[in-house]
C-alpha positions in Angstrom: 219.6 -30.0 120.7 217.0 -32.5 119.8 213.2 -31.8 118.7 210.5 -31.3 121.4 208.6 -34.1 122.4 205.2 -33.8 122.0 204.6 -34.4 126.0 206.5 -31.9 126.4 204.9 -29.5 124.0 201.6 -30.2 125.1 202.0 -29.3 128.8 203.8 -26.5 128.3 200.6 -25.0 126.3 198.6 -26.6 129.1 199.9 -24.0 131.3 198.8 -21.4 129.3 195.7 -22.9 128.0 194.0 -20.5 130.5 195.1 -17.5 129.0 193.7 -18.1 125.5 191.2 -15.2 124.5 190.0 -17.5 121.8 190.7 -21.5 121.6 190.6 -22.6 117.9 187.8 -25.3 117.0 190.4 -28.4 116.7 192.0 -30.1 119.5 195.4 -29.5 121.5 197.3 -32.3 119.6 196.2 -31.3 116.1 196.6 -28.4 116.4 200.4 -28.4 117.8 201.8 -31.3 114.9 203.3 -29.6 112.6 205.1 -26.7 114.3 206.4 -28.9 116.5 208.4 -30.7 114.1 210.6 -27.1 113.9 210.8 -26.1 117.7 214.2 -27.5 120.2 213.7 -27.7 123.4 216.0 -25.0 123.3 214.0 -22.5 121.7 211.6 -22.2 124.7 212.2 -19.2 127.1 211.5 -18.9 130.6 208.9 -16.9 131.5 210.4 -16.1 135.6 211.7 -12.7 135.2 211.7 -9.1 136.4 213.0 -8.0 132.8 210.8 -6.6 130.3 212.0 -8.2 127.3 212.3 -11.7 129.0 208.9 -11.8 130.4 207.4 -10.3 127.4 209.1 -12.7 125.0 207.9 -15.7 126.9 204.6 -14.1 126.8 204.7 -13.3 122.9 206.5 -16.8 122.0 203.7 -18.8 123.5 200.9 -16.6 122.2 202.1 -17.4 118.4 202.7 -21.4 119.7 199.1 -21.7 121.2 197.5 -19.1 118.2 199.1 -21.9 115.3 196.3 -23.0 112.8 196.3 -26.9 111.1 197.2 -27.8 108.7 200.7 -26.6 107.7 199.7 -25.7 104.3 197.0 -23.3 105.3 200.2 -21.0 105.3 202.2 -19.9 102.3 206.2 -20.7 103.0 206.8 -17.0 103.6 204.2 -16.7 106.4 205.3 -19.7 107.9 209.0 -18.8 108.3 207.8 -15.9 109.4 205.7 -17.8 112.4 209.1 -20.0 113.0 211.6 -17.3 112.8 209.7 -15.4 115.2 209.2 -18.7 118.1 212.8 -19.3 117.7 214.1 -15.4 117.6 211.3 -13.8 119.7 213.8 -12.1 122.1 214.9 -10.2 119.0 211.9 -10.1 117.2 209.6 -7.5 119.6 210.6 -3.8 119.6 210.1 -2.2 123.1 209.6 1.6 123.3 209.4 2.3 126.6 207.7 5.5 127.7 208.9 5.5 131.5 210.1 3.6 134.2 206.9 2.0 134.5 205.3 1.9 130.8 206.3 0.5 127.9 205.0 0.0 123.9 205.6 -3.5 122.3 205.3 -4.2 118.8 204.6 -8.0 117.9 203.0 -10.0 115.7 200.1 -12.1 117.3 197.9 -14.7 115.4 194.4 -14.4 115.0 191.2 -16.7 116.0 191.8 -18.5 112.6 195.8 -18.4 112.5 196.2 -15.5 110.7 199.3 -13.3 111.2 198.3 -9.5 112.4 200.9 -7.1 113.0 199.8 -5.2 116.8 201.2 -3.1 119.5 200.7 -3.5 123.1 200.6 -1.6 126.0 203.0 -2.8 129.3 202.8 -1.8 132.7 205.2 -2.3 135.7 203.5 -2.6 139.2 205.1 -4.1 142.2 207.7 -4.8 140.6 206.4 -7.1 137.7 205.9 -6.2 133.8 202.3 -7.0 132.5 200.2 -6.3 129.7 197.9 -3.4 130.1 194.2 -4.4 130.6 190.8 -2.5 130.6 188.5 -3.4 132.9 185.8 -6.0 131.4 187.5 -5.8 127.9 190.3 -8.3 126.0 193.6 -7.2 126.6 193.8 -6.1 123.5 191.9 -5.0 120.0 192.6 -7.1 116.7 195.9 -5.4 114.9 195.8 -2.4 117.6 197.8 0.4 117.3 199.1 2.5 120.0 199.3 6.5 119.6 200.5 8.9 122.6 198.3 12.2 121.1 196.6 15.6 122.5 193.2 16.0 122.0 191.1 18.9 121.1 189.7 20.6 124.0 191.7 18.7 126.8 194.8 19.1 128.7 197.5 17.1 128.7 198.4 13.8 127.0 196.8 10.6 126.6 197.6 7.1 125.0 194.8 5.7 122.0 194.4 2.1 121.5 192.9 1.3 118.2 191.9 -1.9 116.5 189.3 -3.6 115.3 188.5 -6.4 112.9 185.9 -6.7 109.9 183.0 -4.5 110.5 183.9 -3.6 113.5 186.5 -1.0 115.2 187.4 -0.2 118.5 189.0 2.9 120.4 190.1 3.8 123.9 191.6 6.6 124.8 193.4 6.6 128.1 195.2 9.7 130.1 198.9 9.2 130.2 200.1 9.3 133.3 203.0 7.4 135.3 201.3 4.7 136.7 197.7 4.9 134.6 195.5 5.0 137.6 193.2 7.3 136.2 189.8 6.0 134.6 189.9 5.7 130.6 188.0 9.0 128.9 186.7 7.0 126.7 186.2 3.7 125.2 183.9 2.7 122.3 183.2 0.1 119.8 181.6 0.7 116.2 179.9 -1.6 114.1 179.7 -0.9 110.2 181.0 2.7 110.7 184.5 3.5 111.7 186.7 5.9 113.2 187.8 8.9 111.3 190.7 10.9 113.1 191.9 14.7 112.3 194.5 16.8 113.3 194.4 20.4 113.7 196.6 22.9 115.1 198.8 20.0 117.0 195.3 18.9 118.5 193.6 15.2 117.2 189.5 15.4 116.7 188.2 12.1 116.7 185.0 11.5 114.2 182.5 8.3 113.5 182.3 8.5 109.8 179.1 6.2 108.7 178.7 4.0 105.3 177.7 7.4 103.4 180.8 9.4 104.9 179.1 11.2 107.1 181.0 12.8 109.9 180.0 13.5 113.4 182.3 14.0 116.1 182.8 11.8 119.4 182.1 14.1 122.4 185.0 13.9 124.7 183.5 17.0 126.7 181.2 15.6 129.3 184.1 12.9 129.8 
């Protein structure tokens, strides 16, 4: 097994480049030298597959490859056998929950806009045949370290799926009915900046508040919604 080439390297993230939600500020070759001098040829999965954990690993392998900050020592040696462990083990790295057929929960670790590791969970969806990562319309496909809860809400029937995540003053929540195929619009989706989200559970049922700088509680109205 010998060590990638850095041709190689650098058009496999070309074909990906696309997908990047937000490029770092140094160029491709920079910013691929020094992980590349621990990845085989071998390590790299295939991303043509029907199966949940191979398409997903693929997916998650060259989002931590692409997400890679310069220089090397910007990382302690923990974090960065973390980052290496993870590229070369992904397929056993990710834990799937799946929720159906057709839905699934994937815990990963994903790298931030600087390189930082964040510990998040995704949302998957099978349609026609094919696994994907959940999107909402006009947002990322994700919040910054989201968390996934499947809860019941006061006042409503039934059960729906929070995504929640955010990153320094800010904090983001949608909350999204659970159903088989999750064809039905979201109830809500919001974005805070300075406050944050304060959650509650009573009698089995989650009330959802916006708690401001002074504590202050007032609750998100789900009613008209």
């Amino acid at each position: 097994m010998k060590i990638i080439s850095l041709f190689l390297f650098l058009s496999i993230l070309s074909t990906i480049g696309c997908n990047d939600k937000e490029p770092q500020k140094f160029n491709e070759k920079e910013r691929t030298t020094w992980i590349q001098k621990y990845v085989k040829e071998s390590d790299l999965l295939k991303g043509n597959s029907t199966d949940l954990l191979k398409k997903a690993s693929f997916y998650y392998q060259r989002e931590v490859l692409t997400g890679v900050a310069e220089p090397e020592d910007l990382y302690s040696k923990a974090d960065k056998d973390l980052i290496i462990d993870f590229i070369k083990n992904t397929t056993k790295r990710i834990k799937i929950k799946n929720l159906n057929e057709s839905l699934a929960i994937i815990k990963t670790y994903n790298l931030g806009s600087a390189g930082e590791i964040i510990k998040e969970e995704h949302l998957w969806i099978k349609k026609e045949g094919r696994w994907n990562i959940f999107e909402l319309d006009g947002e990322d496909q994700s919040y910054s370290g989201q968390k996934i809860t499947i809860e019941e809400l006061k006042n409503k029937k039934g059960k729906f799926i929070l995504l929640h995540g955010g990153c320094c003053d800010t904090e983001s929540l949608a909350i999204l009915p659970f159903s088989k195929n999750m064809n039905s619009e979201p109830l809500y989706i919001g974005t805070l900046y300075g406050s944050s989200y304060k959650f509650i559970r009573k009698n089995g049922k989650l009330e959802i508040f916006e708690r401001d700088l002074e504590d202050n509680l007032t609750e998100i109205n789900l009613e008209s919604r």
